[in-house]
C-alpha distance (Angstrom), angle and dihedral (degrees) to the residues before:
residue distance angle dihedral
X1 . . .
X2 3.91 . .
X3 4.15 85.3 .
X4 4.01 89.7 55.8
X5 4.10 100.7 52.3
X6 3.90 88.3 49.2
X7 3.45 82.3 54.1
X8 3.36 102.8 46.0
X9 4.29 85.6 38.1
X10 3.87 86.9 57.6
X11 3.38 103.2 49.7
X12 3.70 97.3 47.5
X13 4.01 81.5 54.2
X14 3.71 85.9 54.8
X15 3.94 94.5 47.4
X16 4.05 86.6 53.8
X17 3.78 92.3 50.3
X18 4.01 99.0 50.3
X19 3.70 91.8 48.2
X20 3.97 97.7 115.0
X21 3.99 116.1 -164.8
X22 3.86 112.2 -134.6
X23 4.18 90.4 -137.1
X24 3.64 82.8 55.1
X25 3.73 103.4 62.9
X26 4.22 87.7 31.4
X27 3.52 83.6 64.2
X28 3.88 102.8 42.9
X29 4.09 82.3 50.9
X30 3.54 91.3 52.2
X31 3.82 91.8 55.8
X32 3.92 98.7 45.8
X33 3.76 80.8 42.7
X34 3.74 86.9 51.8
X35 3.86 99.8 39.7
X36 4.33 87.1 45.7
X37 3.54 85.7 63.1
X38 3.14 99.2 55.4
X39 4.03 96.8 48.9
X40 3.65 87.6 55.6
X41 3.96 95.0 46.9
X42 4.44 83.1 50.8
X43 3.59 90.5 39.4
X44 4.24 96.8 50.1
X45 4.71 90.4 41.4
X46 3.73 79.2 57.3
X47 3.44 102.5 53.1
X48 3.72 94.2 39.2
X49 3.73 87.0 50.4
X50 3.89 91.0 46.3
X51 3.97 81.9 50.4
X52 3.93 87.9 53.7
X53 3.34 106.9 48.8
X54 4.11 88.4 44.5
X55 3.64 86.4 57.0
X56 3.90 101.3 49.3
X57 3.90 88.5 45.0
X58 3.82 83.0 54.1
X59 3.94 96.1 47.0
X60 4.07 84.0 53.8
């Protein structure tokens, strides 16, 4: 009888634990949206930069 109630005690524990709130995962895909963003903005200045410098050396 003892085995059964931590049983049922545990997975009640695990029911409260995989509840997920909606504003929760909205605002973790906000941030990655956020943090995305900026890679690409780093990633495009240093191409156009790499495109730059080619085209000075090129001019010389």
């Amino acid at each position: 009888m003892s085995s059964h109630y931590k049983f049922s005690s545990h997975s009640q524990e695990l029911k409260q634990q995989s509840k997920v709130k909606l504003t929760d995962l909205l605002n973790r895909m906000n941030e990655e949206k956020k943090i995305e963003r900026n890679r690409n903005l780093a990633l495009s200045v240093a191409a156009f930069s790499a495109v730059t410098v080619f085209g000075i050396i090129l001019t010389l």
